[in-house]
N, C-alpha and C positions, 0 to 999 in steps of 0.2 A: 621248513614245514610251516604252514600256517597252525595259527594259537593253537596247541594241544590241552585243551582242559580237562584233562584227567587229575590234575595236581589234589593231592592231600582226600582222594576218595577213599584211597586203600591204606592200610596203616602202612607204616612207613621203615623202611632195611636198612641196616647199616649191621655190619660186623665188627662194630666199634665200642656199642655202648647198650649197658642193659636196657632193653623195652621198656616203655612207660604203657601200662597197660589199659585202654580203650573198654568201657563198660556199654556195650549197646542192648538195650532190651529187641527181643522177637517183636515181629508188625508193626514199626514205627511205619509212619507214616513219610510222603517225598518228602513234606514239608519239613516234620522233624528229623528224617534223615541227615536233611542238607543242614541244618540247623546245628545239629550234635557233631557234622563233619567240618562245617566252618569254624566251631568252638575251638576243635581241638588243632584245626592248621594256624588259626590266629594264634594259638597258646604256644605255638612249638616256639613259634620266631621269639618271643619272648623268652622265653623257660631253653632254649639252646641248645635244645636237642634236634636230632634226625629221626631216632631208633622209637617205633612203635608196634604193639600188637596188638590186635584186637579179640576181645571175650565176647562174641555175639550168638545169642538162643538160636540155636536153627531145630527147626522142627521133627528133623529126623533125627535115628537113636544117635546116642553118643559115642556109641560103638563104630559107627561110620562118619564120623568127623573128621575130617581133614584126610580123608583114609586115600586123597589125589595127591597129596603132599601140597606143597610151596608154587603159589603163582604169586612169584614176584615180578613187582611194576615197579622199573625204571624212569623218572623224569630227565630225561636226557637235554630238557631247552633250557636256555639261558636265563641269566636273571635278571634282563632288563624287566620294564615295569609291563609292559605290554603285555609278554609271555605270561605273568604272573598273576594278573587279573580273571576275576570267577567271577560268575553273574551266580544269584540263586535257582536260574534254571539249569543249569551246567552244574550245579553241587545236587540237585536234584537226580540228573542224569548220572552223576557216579554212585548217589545210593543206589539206582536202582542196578546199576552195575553189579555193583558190591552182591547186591543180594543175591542175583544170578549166579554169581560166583560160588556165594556162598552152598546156593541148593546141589551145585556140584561137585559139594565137597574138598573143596580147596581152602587152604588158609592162606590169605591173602594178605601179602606184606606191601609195602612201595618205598621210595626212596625220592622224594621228590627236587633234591640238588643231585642228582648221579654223573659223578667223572667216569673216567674210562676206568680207573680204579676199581670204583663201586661194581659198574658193568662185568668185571674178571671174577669179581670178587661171587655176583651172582650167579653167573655162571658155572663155576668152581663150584657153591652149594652141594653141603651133599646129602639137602632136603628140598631142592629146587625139581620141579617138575615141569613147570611152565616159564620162562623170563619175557616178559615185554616191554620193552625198550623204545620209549617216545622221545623223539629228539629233531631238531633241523638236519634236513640233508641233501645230497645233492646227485646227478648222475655217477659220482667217482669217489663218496664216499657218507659217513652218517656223524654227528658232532655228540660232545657231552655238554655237562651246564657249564661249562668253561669254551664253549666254542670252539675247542680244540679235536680236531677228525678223530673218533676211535680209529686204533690201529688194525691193520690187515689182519694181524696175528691173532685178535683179542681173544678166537674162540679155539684157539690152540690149547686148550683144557679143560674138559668140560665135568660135571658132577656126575657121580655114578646115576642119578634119576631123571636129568635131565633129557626129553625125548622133543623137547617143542619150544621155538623162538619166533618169537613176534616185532618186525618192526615195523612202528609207527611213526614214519617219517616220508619224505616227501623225494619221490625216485630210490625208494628203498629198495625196490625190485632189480632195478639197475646198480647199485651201488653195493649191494648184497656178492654181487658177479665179480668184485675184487676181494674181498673175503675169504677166507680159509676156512670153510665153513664142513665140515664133516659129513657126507653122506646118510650118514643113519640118524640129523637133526631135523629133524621138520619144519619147516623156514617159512614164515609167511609172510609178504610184506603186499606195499601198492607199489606201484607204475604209477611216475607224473604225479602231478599236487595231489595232498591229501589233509583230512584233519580229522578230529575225535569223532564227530557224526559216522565217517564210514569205519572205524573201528568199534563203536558201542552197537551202529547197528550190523554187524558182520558178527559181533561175539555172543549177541543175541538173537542169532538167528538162528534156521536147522542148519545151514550149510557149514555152524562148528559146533562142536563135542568139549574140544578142550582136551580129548584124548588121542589126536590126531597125532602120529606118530611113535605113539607108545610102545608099539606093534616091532617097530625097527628097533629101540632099543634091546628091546627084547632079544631080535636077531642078533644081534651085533652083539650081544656078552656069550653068545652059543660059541 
C-alpha cells in the first residue's frame, strides 16, 4: 500500500497497558489540532508506550457520547522510515478526521505498531463496533507492522458489537476473498493501489454512516 498517513490521529489500543489520557479542548483549530496530535505521537516514542485515550468536548450532551461504541484504528505498515513520516498537512487531515468521528459519536482508539496479535485482539473487543485496519497488501493477502501476512483465520472470533471492517490496503478487495470473513461483518475495502486520500475522503463523505452493517448483527444474534 502506498504511505498510509493516518498514524498517531486517533489515540492509540493496546490491551496491555493502562491509557495515558489525551486532554483536547472543543474547536481547536487544524493548525492546533495537528500540533496537539504531533506532541503527543513524538511523546509516545520516548515515554514507551502504545496505550492511549482521548478526553475531548464534543458538543453534544454527554448522555450521547460514545453511545456507537469503539472505532478502533489499526496501523498495520511497517517501521521503515518512509512509512512513518507526516507532513503538517497530513496531521491536519487526521484532526479533521478525528473530529467527524467524534460528531458521530464513537470513541476512537488506534494502535499505531499493530501485529496480527493486536488485529485479533481488536477484533475480539467486546466494546469494538467499527475496526480499520491500514496496512501493505497485495492480491492474496494483507500484512502487519512486522510485515508478516495476517492469517486467513484472524477473524475467526469476532466481539459481540462488532458489525463493520475496514481495510485500508492496497488490493484489499482481492485479498479480502482468502479470508474467513463471517457473512453478518460489513467489509469494506479498495480494488488495486490505494492510499489515506481515498479512505479520509470515502469516510467523510454521504456514501458512509459509520453504521453500515449494524443492521446484520442485529440479525444474526436473532
Amino acid at each position: 500500500m502506498i504511505k498510509f498517513l493516518i498514524l498517531g490521529f486517533f489515540v492509540i489500543f493496546t490491551a496491555h497497558a493502562a491509557p495515558y489520557k489525551i486532554h483536547a479542548p472543543q474547536n481547536l483549530s487544524l493548525e492546533e489540532g495537528a500540533s496537539l496530535l504531533k506532541s503527543h505521537v513524538e511523546a509516545s516514542l520516548f515515554l514507551g508506550t502504545n496505550s492511549f485515550t482521548l478526553d475531548k468536548g464534543n458538543n453534544k450532551a454527554k448522555d450521547n457520547s460514545h453511545i456507537n461504541g469503539d472505532f478502533i484504528i489499526l496501523w498495520g505498515v511497517g517501521s521503515n522510515a518512509t512509512d512513518q513520516q507526516i507532513t503538517k498537512t497530513e496531521y491536519q487531515n487526521m484532526w479533521r478526521i478525528m473530529d467527524y468521528l467524534n460528531d458521530l459519536n464513537f470513541r476512537v482508539i488506534m494502535n499505531v505498531r499493530s501485529t496480527s496479535s493486536d488485529l485479533a485482539t481488536a477484533l475480539q473487543s467486546s466494546t469494538a463496533s467499527v475496526v480499520l485496519y491500514s496496512s501493505h497488501g497485495n492480491e492474496t493477502g494483507f500484512y502487519d507492522y512486522n510485515l508478516t501476512m495476517v492469517p486467513y483465520s484472524i477473524f475467526k472470533k469476532l466481539g459481540p458489537k462488532l458489525y463493520q471492517f475496514i481495510l485500508s490496503a492496497c488490493y484489499g478487495t482481492q485479498s479480502l476473498e482468502y479470508y474467513e470473513v463471517p457473512e453478518h461483518l460489513y467489509t469494506l475495502s479498495w480494488s488495486g493501489l490505494t492510499d489515506s486520500t481515498d479512505l479520509i475522503n470515502y469516510l467523510t463523505s454521504n456514501h458512509w454512516t459509520g453504521l453500515e452493517g449494524k443492521e446484520n448483527l442485529k440479525t444474526e444474534k436473532k
